[in-house]
C-alpha positions in Angstrom: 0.0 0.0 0.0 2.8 2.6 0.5 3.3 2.6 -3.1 0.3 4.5 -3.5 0.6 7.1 -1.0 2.5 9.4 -3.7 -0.8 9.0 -6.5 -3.0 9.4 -3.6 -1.4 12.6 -2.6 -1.4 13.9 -5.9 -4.9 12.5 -6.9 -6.1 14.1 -3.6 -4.4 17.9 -4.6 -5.9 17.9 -8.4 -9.0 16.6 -6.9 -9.8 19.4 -4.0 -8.8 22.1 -6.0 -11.0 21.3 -8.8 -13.9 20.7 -6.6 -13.5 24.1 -4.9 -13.2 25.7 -8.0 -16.4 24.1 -9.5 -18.2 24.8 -6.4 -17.1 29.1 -6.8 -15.3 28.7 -3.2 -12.4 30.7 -1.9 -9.1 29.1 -0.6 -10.4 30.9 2.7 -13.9 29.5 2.9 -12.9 26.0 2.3 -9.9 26.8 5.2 -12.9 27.3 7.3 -14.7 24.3 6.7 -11.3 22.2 6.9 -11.0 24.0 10.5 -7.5 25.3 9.1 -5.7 28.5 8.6 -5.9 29.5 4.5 -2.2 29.9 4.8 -2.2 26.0 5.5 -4.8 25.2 2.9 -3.4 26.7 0.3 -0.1 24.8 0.9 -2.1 21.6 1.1 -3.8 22.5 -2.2 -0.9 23.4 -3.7 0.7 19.8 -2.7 3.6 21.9 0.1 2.0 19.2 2.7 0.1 15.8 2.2 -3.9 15.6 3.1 -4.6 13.9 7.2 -6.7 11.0 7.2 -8.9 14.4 9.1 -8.9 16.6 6.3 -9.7 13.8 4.1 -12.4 13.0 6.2 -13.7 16.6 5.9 -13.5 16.6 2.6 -16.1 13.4 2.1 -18.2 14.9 4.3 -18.3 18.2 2.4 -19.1 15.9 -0.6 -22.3 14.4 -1.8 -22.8 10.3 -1.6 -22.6 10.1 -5.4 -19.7 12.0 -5.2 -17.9 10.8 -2.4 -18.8 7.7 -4.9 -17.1 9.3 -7.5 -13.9 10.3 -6.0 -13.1 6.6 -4.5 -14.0 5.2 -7.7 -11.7 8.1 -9.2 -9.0 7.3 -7.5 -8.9 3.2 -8.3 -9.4 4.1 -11.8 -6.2 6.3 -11.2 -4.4 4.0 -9.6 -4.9 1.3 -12.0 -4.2 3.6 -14.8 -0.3 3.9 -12.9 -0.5 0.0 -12.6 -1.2 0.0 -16.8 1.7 2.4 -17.4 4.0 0.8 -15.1 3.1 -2.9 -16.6 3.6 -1.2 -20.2 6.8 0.0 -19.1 8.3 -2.9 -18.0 7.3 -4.8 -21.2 9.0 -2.2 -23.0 12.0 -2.7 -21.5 12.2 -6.4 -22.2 11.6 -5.3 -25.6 14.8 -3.9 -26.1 
């Protein structure tokens, strides 16, 4: 499982920014709901520090069920997109 922890973290930074941008938020109200300083949102957005299992928990909640749906789903479909590329990669080095 560790070797996820990477996609996960950059899954989750793509993911939260895009959502607060679709939703018209600021960096400042979703600090609030996060129960965080913006300063130390906007470095977790921007991917300076990695999501707690809290703020990821925070961030479901914020969430509809279909879309907490969606982003799990999201993120296997991610992750085995990485598992694709990584399989095609070592095939292609065989090849040579």
């Amino acid at each position: 499982m560790r070797q996820f922890r990477d996609e996960l973290r950059s899954y989750l930074h793509g993911l939260i920014a895009a959502e607060r941008k679709e939703l018209h938020l600021t960096q400042e109200q979703m600090a609030d709901y996060f129960h965080m300083n913006p300063r130390s949102y906007s470095d977790l957005e921007h991917g300076k520090y990695a999501f707690s299992g809290v703020s990821v928990m925070f961030f479901l909640a914020y969430l509809s069920n279909d879309d907490i749906i969606r982003v799990v789903r999201g993120f296997y479909l991610y992750i085995l997109d990485v598992l694709e590329g990584e399989n095609a990669e070592g095939e292609n080095g065989h090849d040579s």
